[in-house]
PyMOL commands that place a pseudoatom at each C-alpha (Angstrom):
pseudoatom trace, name=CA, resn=UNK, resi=1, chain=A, elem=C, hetatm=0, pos=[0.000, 0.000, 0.000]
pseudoatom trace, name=CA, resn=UNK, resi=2, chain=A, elem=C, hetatm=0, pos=[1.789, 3.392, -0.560]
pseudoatom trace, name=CA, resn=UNK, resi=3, chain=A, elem=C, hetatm=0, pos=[1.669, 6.179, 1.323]
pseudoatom trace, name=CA, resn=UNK, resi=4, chain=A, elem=C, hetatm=0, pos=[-1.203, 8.451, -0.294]
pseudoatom trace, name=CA, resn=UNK, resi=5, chain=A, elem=C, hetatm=0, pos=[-3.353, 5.046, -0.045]
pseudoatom trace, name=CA, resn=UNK, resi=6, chain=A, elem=C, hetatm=0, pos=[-2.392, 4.951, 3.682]
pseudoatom trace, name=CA, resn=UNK, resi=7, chain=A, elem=C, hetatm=0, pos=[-2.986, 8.473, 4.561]
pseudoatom trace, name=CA, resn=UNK, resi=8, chain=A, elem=C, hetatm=0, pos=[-6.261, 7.712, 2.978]
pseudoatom trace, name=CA, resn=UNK, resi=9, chain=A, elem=C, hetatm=0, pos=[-6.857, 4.821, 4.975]
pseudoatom trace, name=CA, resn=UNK, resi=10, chain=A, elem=C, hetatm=0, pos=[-5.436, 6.196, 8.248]
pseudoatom trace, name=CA, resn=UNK, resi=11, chain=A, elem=C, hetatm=0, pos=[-7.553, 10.182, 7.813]
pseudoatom trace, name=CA, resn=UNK, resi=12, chain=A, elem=C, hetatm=0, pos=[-11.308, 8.993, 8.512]
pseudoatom trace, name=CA, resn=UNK, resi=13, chain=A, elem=C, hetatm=0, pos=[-10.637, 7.068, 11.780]
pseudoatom trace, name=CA, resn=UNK, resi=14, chain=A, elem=C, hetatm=0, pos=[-8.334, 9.790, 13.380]
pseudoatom trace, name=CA, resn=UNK, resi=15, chain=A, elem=C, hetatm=0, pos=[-10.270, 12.875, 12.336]
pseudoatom trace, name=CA, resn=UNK, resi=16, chain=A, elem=C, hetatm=0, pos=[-13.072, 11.448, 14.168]
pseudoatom trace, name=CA, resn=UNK, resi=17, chain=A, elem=C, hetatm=0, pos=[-11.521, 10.534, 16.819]
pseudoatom trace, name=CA, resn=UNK, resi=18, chain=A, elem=C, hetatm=0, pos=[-9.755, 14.034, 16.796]
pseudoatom trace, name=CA, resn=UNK, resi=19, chain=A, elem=C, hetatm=0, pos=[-13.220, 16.174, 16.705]
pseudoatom trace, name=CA, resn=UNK, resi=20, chain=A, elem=C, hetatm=0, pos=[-15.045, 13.718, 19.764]
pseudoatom trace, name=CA, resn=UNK, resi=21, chain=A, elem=C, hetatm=0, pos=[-12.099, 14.623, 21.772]
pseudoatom trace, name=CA, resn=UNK, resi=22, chain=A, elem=C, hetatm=0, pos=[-12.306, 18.257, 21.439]
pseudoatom trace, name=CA, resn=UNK, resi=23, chain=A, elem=C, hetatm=0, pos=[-16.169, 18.590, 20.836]
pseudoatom trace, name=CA, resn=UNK, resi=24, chain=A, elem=C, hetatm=0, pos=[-16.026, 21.950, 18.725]
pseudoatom trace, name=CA, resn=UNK, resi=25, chain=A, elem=C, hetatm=0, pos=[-16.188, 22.879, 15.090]
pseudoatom trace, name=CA, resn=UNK, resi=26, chain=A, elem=C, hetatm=0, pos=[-13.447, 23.265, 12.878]
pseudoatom trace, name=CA, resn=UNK, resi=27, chain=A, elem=C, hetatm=0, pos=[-12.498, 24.139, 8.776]
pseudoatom trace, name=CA, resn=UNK, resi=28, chain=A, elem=C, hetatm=0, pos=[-10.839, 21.897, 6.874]
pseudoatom trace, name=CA, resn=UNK, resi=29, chain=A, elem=C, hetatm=0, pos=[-7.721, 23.847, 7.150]
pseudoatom trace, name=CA, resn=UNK, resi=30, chain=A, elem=C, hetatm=0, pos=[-7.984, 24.030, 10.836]
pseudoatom trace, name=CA, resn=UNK, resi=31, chain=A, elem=C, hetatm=0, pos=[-7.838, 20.166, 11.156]
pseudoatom trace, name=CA, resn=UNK, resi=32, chain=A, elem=C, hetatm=0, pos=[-5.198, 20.325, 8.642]
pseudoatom trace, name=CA, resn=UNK, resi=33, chain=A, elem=C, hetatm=0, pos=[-2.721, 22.131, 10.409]
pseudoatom trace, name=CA, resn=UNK, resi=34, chain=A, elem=C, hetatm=0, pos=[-4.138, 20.617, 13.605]
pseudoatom trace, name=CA, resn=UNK, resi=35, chain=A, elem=C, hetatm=0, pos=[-3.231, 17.325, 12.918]
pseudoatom trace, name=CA, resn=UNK, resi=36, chain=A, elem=C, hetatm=0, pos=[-0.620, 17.758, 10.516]
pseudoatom trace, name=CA, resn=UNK, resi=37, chain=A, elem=C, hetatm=0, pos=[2.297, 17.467, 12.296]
pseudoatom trace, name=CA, resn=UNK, resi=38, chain=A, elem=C, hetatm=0, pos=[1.360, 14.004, 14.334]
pseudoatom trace, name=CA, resn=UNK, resi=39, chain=A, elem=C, hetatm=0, pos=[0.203, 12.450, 11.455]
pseudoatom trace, name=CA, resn=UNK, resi=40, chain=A, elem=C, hetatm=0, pos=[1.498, 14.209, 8.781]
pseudoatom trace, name=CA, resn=UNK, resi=41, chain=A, elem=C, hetatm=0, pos=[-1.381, 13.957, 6.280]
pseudoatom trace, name=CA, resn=UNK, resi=42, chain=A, elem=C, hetatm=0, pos=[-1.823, 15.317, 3.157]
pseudoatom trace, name=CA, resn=UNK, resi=43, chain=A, elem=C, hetatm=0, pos=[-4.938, 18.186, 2.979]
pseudoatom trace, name=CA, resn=UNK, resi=44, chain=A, elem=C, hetatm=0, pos=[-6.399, 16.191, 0.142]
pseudoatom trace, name=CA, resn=UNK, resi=45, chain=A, elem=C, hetatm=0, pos=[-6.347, 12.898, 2.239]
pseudoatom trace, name=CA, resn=UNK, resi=46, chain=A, elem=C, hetatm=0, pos=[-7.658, 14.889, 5.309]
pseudoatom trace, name=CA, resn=UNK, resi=47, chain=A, elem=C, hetatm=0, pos=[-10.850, 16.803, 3.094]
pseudoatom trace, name=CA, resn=UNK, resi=48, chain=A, elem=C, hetatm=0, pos=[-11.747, 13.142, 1.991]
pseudoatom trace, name=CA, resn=UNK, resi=49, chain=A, elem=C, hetatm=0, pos=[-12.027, 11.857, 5.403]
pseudoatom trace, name=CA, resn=UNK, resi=50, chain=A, elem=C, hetatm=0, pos=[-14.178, 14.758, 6.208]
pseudoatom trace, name=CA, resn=UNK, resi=51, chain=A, elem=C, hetatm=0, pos=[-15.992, 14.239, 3.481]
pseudoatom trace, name=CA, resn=UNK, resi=52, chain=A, elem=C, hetatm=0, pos=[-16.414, 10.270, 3.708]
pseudoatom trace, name=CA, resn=UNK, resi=53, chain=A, elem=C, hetatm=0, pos=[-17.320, 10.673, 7.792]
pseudoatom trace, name=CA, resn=UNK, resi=54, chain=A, elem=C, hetatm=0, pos=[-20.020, 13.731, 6.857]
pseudoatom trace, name=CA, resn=UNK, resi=55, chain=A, elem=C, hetatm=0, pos=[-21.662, 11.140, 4.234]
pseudoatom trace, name=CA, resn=UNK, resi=56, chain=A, elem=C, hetatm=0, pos=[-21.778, 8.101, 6.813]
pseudoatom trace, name=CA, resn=UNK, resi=57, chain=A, elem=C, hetatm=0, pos=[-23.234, 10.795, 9.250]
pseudoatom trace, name=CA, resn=UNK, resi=58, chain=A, elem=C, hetatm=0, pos=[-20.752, 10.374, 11.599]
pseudoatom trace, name=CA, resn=UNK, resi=59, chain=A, elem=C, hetatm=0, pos=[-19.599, 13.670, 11.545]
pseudoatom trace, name=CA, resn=UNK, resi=60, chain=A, elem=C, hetatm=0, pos=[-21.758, 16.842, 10.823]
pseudoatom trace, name=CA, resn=UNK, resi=61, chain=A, elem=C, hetatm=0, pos=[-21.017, 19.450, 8.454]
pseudoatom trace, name=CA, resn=UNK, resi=62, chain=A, elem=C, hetatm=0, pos=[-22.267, 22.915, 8.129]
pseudoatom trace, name=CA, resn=UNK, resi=63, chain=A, elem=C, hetatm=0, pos=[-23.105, 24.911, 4.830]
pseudoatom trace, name=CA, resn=UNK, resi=64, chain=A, elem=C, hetatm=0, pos=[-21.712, 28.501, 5.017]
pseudoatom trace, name=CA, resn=UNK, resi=65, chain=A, elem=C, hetatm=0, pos=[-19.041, 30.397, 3.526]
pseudoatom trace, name=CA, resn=UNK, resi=66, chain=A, elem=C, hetatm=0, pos=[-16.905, 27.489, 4.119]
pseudoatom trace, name=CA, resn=UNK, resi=67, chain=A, elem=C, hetatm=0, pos=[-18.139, 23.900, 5.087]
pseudoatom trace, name=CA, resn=UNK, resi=68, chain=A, elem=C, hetatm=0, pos=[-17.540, 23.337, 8.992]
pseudoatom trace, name=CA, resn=UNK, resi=69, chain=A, elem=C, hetatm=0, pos=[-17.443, 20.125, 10.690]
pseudoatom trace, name=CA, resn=UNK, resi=70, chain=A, elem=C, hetatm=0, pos=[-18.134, 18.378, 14.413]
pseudoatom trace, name=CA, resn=UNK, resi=71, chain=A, elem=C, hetatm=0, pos=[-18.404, 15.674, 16.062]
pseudoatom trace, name=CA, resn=UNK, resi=72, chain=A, elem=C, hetatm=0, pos=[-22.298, 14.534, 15.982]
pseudoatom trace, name=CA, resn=UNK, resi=73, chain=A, elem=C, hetatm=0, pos=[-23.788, 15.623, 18.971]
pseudoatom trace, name=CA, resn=UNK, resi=74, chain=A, elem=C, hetatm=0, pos=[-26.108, 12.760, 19.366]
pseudoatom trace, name=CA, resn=UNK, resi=75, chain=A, elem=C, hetatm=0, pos=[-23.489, 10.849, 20.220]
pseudoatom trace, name=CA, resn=UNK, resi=76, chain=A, elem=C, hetatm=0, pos=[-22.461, 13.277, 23.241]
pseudoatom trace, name=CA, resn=UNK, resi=77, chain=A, elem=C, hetatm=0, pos=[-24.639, 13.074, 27.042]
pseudoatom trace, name=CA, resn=UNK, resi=78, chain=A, elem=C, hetatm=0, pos=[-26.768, 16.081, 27.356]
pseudoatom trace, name=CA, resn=UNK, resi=79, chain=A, elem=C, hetatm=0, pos=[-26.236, 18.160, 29.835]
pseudoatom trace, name=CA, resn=UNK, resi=80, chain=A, elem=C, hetatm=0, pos=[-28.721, 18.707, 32.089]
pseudoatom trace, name=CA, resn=UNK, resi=81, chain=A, elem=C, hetatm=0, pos=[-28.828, 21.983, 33.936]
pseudoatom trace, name=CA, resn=UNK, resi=82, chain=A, elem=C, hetatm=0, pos=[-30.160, 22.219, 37.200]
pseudoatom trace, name=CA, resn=UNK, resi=83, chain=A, elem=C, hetatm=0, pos=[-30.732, 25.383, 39.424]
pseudoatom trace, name=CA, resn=UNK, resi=84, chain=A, elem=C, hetatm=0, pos=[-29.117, 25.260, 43.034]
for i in range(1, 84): cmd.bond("trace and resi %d" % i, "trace and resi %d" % (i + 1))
show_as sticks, trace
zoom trace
């Protein structure tokens, strides 16, 4: 397998597991250089992996300017306020 197939391979499972952990939306580019320099992916390989979780509804996206995405909040506890 060569490296661009790896990176491929490798993107989807650690961008998710990147934007659960920090629970906040982020660009494309922001999870590029985010993650760049651990894993040292590519920004094509990283914008399919976004793309690929968004479609599999793992990951949400959000139409703007620019395309935004976060972690699925469904998959989060909700928080439950309570007044003292």
């Amino acid at each position: 397998m060569s490296k661009n197939h790896a990176e491929l391979a490798a993107a989807p499972a650690v961008v998710l597991s990147y934007l659960q952990e920090q629970n906040q939306p982020y660009s494309a580019q922001d999870m590029f250089g985010n993650l760049q320099q651990d894993h040292e992916f590519g920004k094509a390989a990283m914008v399919k992996g976004l793309e690929q979780l968004a479609q599999q509804r793992k990951i949400e996206k959000v139409y703007g300017k620019q395309k935004i995405y976060f972690a699925d909040q469904d998959a989060f506890d909700t928080l439950i306020t309570q007044k003292c």
